[in-house]
Every structure is written in structure tokens, then in C-alpha cells.
C-alpha positions in Angstrom: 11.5 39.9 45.4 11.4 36.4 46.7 14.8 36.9 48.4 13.6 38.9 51.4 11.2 36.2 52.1 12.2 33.7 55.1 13.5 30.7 53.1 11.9 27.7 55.4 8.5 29.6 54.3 9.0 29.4 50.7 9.9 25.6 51.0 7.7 23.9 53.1 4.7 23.6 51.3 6.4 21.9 48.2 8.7 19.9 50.5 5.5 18.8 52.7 3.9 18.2 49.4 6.7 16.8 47.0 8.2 14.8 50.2 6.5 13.2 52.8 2.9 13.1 51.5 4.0 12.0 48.3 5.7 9.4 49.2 3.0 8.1 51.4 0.8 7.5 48.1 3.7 6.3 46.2 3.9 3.2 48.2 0.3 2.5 47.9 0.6 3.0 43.9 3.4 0.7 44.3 1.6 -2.2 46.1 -1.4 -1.7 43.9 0.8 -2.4 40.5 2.4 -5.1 42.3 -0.5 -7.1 42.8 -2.2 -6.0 39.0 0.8 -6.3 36.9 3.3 -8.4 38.3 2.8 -12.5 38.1 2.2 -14.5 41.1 5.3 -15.4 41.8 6.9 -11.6 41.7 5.0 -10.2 43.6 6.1 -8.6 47.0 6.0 -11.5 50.3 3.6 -10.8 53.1 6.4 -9.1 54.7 7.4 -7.0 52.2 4.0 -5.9 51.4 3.2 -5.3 54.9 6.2 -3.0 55.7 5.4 -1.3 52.5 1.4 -0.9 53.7 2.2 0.4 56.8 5.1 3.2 55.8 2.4 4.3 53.4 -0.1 4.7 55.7 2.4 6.4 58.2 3.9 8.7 55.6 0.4 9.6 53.6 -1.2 10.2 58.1 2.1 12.0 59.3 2.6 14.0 56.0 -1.5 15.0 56.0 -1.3 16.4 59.3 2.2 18.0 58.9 -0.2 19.7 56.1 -3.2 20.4 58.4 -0.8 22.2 60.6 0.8 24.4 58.1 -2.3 25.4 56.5 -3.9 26.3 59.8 -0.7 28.3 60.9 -1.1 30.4 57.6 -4.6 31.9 58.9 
């Protein structure tokens, strides 16, 4: 059964792929329906936009290789 497996093994993969990696793209979908959908003067500041930018790129780079280096433990 499952239950004799080592727990942290069964739940990285969905938490790498659920979590960080995830979350990186989610704020690039989010800046990319701000500037479609919203009107002009809704729309996220330069500030705003650029925190948002940059924790996306961080989280989608840091949660890619966090995935590179599980996958290449497996073999």
C-alpha cells in the first residue's frame, strides 16, 4: 500500500507542482487579465505590476528548478 511509502516522497511532486510552480504562472495569468479586461483606470500601478512580474518570474524559475532537481534525483 501507499502507507509504507516515505510521506515527503509521495508529496513533493504535487506540492512542487500545485505550489510553487503554480503560483509562478498564476501571477503572470493575473497581470495578463489585468491589462485585457480591466479598464484603464483599474488596472494594477507600475508598482504593483512590477512586484507582481517579478514574484512570478521568481516563483515560475525557483519552482522549475526545484522540479529539475527532483526529476533528476528520481533517475
Amino acid at each position: 500500500t501507499w502507507l509504507t511509502e516515505n510521506p515527503i516522497q509521495l508529496i513533493t511532486f504535487p506540492s512542487l507542482v500545485g505550489g510553487v510552480l503554480t503560483c509562478g504562472l498564476w501571477c503572470f495569468g493575473m497581470v495578463w487579465l489585468d491589462r485585457k479586461h480591466l479598464p484603464r483606470r483599474l488596472q494594477m500601478k507600475t508598482p504593483l505590476l512590477a512586484g507582481t512580474l517579478l514574484s512570478g518570474g521568481l516563483l515560475t524559475a525557483l519552482g522549475g528548478k526545484a522540479f529539475y532537481d527532483f526529476v533528476v534525483g528520481l533517475m
